[in-house]
C-alpha positions as CSV (number, residue, x, y, z in Angstrom):
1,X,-7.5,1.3,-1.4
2,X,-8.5,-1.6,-3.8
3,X,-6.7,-4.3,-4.8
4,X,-7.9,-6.4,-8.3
5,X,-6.2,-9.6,-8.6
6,X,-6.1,-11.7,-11.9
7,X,-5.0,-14.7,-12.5
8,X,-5.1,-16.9,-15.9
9,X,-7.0,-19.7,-14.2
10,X,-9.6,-17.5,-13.2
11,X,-9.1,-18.4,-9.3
12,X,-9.2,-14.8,-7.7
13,X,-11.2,-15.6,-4.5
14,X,-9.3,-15.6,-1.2
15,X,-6.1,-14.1,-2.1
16,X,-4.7,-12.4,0.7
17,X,-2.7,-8.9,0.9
18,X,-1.0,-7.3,2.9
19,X,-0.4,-3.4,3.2
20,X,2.7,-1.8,5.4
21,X,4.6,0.8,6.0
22,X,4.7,4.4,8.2
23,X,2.1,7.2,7.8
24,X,2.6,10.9,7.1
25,X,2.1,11.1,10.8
26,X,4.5,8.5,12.0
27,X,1.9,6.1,12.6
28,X,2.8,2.2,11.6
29,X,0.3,0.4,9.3
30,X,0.1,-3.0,9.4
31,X,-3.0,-4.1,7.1
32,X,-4.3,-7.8,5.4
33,X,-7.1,-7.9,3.1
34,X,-8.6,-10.7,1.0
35,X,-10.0,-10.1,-2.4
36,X,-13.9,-11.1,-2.7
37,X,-15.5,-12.9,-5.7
38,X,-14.8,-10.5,-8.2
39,X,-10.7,-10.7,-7.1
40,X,-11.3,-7.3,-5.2
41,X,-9.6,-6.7,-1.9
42,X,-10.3,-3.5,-0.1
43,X,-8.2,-1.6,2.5
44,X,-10.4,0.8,4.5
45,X,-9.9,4.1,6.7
46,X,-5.6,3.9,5.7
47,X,-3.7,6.8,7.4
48,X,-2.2,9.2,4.2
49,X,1.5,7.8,3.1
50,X,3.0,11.2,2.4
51,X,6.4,11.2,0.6
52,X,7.4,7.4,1.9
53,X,4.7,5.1,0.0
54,X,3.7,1.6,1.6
55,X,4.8,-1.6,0.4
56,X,1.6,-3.6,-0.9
57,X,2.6,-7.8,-1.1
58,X,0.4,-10.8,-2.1
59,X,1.0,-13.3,0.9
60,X,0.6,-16.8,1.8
61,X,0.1,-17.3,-2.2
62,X,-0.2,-21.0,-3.4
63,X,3.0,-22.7,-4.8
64,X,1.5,-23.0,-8.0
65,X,1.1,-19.4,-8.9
66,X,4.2,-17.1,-9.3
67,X,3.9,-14.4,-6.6
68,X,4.2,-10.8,-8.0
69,X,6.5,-8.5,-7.0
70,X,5.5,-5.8,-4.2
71,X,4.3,-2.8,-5.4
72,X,4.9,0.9,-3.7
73,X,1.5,2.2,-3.2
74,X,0.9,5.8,-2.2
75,X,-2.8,7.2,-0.2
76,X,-4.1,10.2,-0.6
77,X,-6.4,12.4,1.2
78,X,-10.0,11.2,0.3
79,X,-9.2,9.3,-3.1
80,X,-9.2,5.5,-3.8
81,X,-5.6,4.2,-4.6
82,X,-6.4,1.5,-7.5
83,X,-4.0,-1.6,-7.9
């Protein structure tokens, strides 16, 4: 999965995610990624979601941005969840 943050300043390095929730198979996930350069953050090698989707969150976001609401995010087999 990839994350693209954007932000009017133009500050996108850093920013940290985090992914959660239960797998199709019962499994917890418990991810944190931090967007690159470019504002990208990519989760690698996430179990499928099945019907339940995870929660996606910006975390630990500074006090002068406003922090966007979580987002349901749902994985499927061998395709890249955009965000």
């Amino acid at each position: 999965m990839k994350v693209t943050k954007t932000s009017e300043d133009g500050l996108v390095e850093g920013m940290k995610f985090h992914l959660y929730g239960t797998s199709l198979s019962g499994i917890p996930v418990d991810e944190y990624a931090v967007t690159d350069s470019t504002g990208v953050a990519t989760f690698s090698d996430i179990l499928i979601s099945g019907d339940t989707p995870y929660t996606l969150e910006e975390v630990e976001t500074a006090d002068r941005y406003v922090v966007p609401a979580a987002q349901s995010v749902t994985i499927n087999w061998n395709e890249v969840t955009n965000r």
